[in-house]
N, C-alpha and C positions, 0 to 999 in steps of 0.2 A: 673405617666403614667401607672404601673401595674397596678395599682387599678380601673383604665379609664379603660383598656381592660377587667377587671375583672366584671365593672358592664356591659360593655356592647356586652358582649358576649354568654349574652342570650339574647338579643336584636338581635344582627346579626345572631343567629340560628333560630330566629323566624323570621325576614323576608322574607326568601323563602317562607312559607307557606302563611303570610300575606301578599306581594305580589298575591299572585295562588288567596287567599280569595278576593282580591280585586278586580283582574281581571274576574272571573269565578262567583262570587259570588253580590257583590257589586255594580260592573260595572253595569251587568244588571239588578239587580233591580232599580237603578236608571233610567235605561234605559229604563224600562217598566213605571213607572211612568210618566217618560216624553212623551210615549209614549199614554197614560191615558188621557193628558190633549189634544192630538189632535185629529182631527176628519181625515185621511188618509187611504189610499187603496195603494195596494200593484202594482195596475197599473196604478197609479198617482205618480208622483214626487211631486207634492203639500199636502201640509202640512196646516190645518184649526188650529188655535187657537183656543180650544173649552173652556178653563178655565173645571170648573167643572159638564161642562154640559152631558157628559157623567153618570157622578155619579148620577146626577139629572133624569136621564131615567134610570139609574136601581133600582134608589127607585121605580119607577114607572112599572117596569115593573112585572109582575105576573110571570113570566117561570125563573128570576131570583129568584125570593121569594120560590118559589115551587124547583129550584135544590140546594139550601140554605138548605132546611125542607130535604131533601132527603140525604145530608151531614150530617145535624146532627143525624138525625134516623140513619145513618149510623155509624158516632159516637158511640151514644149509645146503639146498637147492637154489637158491636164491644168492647166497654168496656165490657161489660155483659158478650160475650162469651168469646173472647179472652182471658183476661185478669183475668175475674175471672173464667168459668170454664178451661181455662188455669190453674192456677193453681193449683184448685181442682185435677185435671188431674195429677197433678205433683205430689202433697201430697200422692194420692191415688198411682201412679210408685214406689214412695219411701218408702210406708208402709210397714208391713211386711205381709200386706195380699196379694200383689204379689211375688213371685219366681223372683229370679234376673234376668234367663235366662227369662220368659213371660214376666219382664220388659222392658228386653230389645228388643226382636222383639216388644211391643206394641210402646217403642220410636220411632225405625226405623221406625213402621208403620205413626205414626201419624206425622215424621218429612218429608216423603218424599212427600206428597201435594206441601209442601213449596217450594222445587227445582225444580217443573215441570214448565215447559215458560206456561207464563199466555195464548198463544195462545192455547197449548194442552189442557189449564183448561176451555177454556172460548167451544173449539171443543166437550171436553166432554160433560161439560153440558149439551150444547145445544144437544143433542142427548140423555142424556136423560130426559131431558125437554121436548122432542120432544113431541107434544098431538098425534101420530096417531100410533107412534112406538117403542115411550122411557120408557126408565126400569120405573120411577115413574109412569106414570100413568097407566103400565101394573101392576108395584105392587100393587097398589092401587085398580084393578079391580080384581086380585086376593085375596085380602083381603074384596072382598064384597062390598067395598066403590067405586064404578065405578062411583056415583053420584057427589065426590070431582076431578074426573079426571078433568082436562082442560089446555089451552093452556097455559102454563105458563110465556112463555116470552113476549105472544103475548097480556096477557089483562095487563091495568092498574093496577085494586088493586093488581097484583101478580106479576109483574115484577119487583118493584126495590125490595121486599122481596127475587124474588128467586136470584137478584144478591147477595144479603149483604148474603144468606145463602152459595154460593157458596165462597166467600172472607172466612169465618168463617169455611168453611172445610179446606181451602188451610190453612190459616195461626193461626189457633189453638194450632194446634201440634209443629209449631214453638215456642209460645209463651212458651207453657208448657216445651220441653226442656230445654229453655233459664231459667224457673222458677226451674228446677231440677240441673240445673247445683250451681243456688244461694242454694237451698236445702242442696247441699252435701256438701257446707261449711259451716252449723252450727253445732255446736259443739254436737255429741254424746250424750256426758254426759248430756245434757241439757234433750234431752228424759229420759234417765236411770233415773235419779232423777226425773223427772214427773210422772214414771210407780213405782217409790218407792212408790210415794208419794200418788198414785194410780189413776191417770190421765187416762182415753181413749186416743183411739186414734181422737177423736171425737177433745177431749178437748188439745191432743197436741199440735193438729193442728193451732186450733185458739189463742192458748195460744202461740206457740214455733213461728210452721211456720210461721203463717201470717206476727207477728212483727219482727222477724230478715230477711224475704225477701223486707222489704216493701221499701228499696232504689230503689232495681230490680222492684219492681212493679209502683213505678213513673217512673222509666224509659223506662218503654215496655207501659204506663198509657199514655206517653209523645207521642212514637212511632207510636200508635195506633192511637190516635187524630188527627197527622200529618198525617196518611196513609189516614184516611178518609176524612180530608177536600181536599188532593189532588188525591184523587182514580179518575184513569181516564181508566186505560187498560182493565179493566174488563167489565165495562160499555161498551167500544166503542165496546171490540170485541164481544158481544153477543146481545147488542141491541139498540144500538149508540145512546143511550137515549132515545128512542120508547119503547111502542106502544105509537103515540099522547104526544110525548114529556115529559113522565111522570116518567121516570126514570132519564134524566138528573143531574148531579152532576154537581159543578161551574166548576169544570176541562172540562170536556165534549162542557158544554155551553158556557165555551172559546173558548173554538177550533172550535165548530161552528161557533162563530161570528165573529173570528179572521179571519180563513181560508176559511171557505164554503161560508159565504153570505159579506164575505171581510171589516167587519168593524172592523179593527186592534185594533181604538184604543176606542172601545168599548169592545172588546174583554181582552185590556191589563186593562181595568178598574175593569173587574172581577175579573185576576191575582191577581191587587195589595189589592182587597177584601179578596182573599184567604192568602195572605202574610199575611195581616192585622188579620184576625183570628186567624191563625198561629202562629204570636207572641204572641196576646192577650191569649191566651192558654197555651203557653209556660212560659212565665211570670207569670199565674197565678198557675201554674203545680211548680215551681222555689221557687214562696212564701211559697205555702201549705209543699214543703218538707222542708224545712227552717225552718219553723215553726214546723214541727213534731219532727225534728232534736232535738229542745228547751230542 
């Protein structure tokens, strides 16, 4: 009987949480799926069996494909900056070509984008985005280049560029702390014997840092992939996916087709796309560290 309580008493401490996971977590992705296979509105009580004909209109449709392309550009602008001049970022904190004290006001600086509500990020911009009064295109015209000034939010080729540039101010400097924190746990001695040995800093870096952070760096690798295929705040609050529908993300063109022009469960077809990405990413993010692990 002791032994009975013994094995299953981590069993009954983990039920609370798998419980919460089931109800909070679980419950409604199943519920979004089922969701997916009907064709309903939110002021109808009737319920159409659609089977998979939803999925079959958004292979078809072009404004899905296009806020697809605008995820993954997003993506990988975001691994780019985030994550690897994140780093760099951190390297260069932790050298000894900064002062601890300039170290540390540059952290604070670069970490406090990350704590402002995405509404004051999304207000700044857009002002100075502004084409007729914003710092950028006043700097721009002070710099002689008055001919690259323009509306930025407002045309296509420049809109979802100025959003992914504005995501990459705010949460750059997150990443790099998180990468300084993995920093200051490898081992001293590991430099000292590279600067014996007569290593740069150039060559510590690539040699030391990269490979004893590189757990921390699938896991912010992980993070970042996630933030982009479901970014939605940034989009909505500065240009709800306009000009001409060209900035949309699948989070966005959810919530369009779910709530604005009320096709729920066209809407939840998208969801279980971006779920489906989601895992398919994470799985393969799970292998490759596995594998490096080896």
């Amino acid at each position: 009987m002791r032994r009975l309580r013994q094995r299953g008493a981590p069993y009954a401490l983990m039920l609370p949480a798998l419980l919460l996971m089931a109800v909070f977590v679980y419950l409604p992705i199943l519920t979004n799926i089922r969701f997916s296979v009907h064709r309903w509105s939110f002021l109808s009580p009737d319920w159409t069996f659609v089977g998979a004909d939803n999925y079959r209109r958004l292979l078809a449709d072009p404004l899905f494909w296009a806020a697809m392309y605008n995820n993954f550009l997003y993506a990988a602008i975001s691994l780019l900056v985030q994550v690897g001049l994140g780093l760099v970022l951190a390297g260069l904190l932790e050298s000894p070509l900064f002062p601890r004290r300039l170290s540390a006001f540059f952290r604070v600086a670069l970490f406090v984008p990350s704590v402002l509500p995405i509404t004051v990020v999304g207000t700044l911009w857009q002002l100075i985005y502004q084409p007729s009064f914003g710092l950028l295109n006043a700097l721009l015209e002070a710099m002689g280049q008055a001919d690259l000034a323009r509306a930025w939010l407002g045309e296509e080729p420049t809109a979802l560029l100025s959003l992914i540039a504005v995501s990459q101010w705010q949460w750059t400097g997150y990443v790099a702390v998180l990468f300084i924190v993995a920093i200051r746990a490898i081992p001293k001695e590991l430099y000292e014997a590279a600067e014996i040995d007569g290593a740069g800093l150039v060559r510590q870096f690539f040699a030391i840092t990269v490979p004893s952070v590189r757990n921390t760096t699938f896991v912010l690798t992980m993070i970042t992939i996630f933030g982009a295929i479901k970014v939605f705040d940034i989009v909505w609050v500065m240009t709800m996916g306009g000009p001409n529908d060209s900035s949309h993300t699948l989070a966005t063109y959810m919530y369009r087709s779910a709530f604005q022009t009320d096709r729920v469960g066209y809407g939840a077809a998208v969801a279980v796309v971006m779920f489906a990405l989601s895992a398919v990413f994470g799985i393969l993010n799970l292998v490759i560290q596995r594998r490096g692990e080896r």
